[in-house]
N, C-alpha and C positions, 0 to 999 in steps of 0.2 A: 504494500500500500504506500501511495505519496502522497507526502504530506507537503503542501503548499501555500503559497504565500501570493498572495494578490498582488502583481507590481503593474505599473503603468509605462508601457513602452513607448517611442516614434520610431517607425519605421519610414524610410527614406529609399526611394527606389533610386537604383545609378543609372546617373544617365550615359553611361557607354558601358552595356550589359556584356563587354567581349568577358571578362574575370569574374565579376561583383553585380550579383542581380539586385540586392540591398542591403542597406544599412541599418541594423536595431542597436538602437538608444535605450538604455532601461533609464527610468525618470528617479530622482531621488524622491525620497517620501515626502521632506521638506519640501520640494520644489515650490509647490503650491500654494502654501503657506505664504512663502516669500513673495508673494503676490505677483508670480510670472505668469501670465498667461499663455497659453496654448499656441498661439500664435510664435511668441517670443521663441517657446520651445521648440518649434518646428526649423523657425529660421536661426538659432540657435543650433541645434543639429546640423544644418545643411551645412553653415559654412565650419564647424569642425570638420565634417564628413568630405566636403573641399578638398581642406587642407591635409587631409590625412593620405587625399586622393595623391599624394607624392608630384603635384606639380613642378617641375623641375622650372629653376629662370637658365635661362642661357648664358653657360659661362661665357667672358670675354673670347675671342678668340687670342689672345695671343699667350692666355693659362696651357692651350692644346702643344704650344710651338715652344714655350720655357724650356722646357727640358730640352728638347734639342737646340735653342738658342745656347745657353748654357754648357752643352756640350761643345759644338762648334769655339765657342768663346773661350772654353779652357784649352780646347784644342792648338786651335790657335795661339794661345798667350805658352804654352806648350815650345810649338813651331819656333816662335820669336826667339825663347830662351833657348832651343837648341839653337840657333842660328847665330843666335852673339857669342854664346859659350865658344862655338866654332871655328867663328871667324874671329874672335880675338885671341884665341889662345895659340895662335899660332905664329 
């Protein structure tokens, strides 16, 4: 036998259904109390439900090219130092 306990959910449908058909929110028991209304709670949901959605911002493009700038630049600074070592020690 199960024994239960009456909670108050939102459920939030996704809207790009490729992974994730919905979203459930269990509601605090407080909530309501705290005088939010239904409304609030809905759109309240969505935009956690948003953010959780893992929108990515688009890095800079030039975060993709550091490393290799970086490399090149050591490389380089590399080059130089055998080149004087080189030519002046001679």
């Amino acid at each position: 036998m199960v024994k239960g306990i009456s909670r108050q959910v939102v459920v939030i449908d996704s809207p790009d259904q490729k992974l994730f058909e919905q979203a459930i929110f269990i509601v605090r028991n407080d909530a309501f109390r705290e005088g939010v209304t239904a409304r609030a709670l809905v759109q309240e949901a969505r935009r956690v439900a948003r953010n959780c959605a893992g929108e990515r911002k688009q890095e800079p493009l030039w975060n993709r090219f550091l490393p290799w700038i970086t490399a090149f630049l050591g490389g380089g600074c590399v080059g130089v130092a055998w080149l004087l070592v080189t030519f002046f020690s001679l």
